[in-house]
C-alpha positions in Angstrom: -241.2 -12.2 159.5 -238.6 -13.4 161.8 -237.9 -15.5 164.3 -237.7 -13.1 167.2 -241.0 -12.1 166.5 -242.9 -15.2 167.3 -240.1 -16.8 169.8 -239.8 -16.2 173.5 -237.3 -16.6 176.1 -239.8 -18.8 177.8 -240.2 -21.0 175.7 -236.7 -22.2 174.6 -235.9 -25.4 176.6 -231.9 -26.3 177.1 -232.0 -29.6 177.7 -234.6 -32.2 176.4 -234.8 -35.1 178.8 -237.0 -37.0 176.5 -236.0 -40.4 174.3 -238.6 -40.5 172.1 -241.1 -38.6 170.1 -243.9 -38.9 172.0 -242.2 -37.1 175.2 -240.2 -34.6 172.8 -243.5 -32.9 171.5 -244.4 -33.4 175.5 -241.4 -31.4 176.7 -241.8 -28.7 173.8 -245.2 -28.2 174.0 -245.2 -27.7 177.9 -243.9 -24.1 178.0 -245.6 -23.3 174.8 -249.2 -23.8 176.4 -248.5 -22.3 179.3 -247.5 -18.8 177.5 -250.8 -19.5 175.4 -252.6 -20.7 177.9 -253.4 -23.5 175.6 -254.5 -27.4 176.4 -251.4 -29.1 176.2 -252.5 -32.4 175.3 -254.7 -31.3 172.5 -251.6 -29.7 171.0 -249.9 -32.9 171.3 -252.3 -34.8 169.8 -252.3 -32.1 167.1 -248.5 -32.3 166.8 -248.5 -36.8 166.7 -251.1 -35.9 163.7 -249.0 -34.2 161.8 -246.1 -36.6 162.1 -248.5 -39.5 161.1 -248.6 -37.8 157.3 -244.5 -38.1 158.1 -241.9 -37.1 160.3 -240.9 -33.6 160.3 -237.4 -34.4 161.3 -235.9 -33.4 158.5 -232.8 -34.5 158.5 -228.9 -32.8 160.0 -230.1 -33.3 163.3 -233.1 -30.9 162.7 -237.0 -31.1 163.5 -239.6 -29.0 163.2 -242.9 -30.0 164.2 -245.8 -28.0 163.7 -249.2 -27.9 163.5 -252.5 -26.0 163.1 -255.2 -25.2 166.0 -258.2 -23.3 165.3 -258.7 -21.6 168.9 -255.3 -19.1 168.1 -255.0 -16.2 167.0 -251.0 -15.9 166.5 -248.1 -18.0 165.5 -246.6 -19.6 168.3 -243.1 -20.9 168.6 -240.9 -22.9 170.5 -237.4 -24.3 170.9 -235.4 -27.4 172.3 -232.2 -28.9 172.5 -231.4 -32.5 173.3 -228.1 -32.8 173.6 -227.9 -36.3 173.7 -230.2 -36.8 170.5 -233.4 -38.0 170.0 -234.8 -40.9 167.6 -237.6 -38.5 165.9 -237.8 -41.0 162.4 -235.6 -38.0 160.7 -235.2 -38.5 157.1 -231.9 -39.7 157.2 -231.8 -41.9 160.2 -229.9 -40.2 162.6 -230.6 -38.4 166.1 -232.2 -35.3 166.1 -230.7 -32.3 168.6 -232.4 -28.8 167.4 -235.9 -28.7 166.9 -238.4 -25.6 166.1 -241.7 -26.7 167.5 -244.9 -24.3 165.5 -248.5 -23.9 166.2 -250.3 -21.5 164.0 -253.9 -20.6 163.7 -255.9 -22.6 161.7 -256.1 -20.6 158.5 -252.7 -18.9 158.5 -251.2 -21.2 155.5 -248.8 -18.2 154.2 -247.9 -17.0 157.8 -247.1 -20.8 158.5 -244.7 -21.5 155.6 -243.1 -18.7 155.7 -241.5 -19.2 159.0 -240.9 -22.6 158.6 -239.1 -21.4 155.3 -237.1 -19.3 157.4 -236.2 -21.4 160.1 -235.4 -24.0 157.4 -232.9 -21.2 155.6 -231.3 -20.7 158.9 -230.7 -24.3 160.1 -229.1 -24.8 156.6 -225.8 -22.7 158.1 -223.5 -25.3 159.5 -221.5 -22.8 162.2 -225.1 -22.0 163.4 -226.3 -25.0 164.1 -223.4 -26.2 166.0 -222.9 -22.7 168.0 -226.6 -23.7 169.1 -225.6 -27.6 170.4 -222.7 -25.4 172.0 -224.9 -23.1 174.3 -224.4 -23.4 177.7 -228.3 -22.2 178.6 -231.5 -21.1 177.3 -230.3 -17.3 178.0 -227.3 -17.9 175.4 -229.3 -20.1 173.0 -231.7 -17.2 172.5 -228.8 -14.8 171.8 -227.5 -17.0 169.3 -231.0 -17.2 167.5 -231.2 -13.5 167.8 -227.9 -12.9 166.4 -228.9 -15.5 163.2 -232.4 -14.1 162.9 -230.9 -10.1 162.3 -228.4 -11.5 159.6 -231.3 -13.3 157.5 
């Protein structure tokens, strides 16, 4: 599965306002719902769940929050930037910049892990990563995926 499949250009944000956690999974989840047409405080509440059992910044300047709802049929998948960093309790302590936000359906374990195994393997290449905190908009951000995605 890649990337590409599950991500749209709609639902790649530039530019994370937020400071916090809280209005980071506010800000991500925002275009997501509106393509799924989905409640999006119920998907936050979902997604502040999830980083109860711990965070899912994972460290580099990465996060990838996710979560399950039962009322999907298909993966769904978003992006944000915050250039400025956000504190999202990563495993190392620092600010986190790129995050992969997922929603899958309820019962889709091996669907679920293996695209957060594939975003994983991509965010682990260094000149990736910083060609992403580099893009100028959403438009070049999602070429940049798209390039990433056809190499893996």
């Amino acid at each position: 599965m890649k990337i590409l499949d599950v991500l749209s250009k709609e639902t790649i944000l530039d530019d994370l306002k937020a400071t916090d956690k809280k209005g980071v999974l506010e800000e991500l989840v925002a275009p997501v719902a509106k393509k799924g047409n989905l409640d999006s405080d119920q998907l936050v509440r979902i997604l502040m769940e999830r980083e109860r059992l711990g965070s899912t910044g994972i460290g580099g300047g990465i996060g990838i929050p996710h979560g399950k709802l039962k009322d999907i049929d298909d993966l769904i998948l978003g992006f944000g930037l915050s250039r400025r960093g956000v504190n999202f309790e990563s495993m190392d302590g620092r600010p986190t910049h790129i995050f992969f936000l997922l929603i899958t359906p309820e019962n889709s374990t091996g669907l679920h892990l293996k695209l957060l195994a594939r975003i994983s393997r991509i965010l682990k290449n260094d000149p990736f990563r910083e060609r992403l905190m580099d893009a100028a908009d959403a438009e070049e951000l999602f070429a940049i995926i798209k390039e990433e995605d056809e190499e893996f």
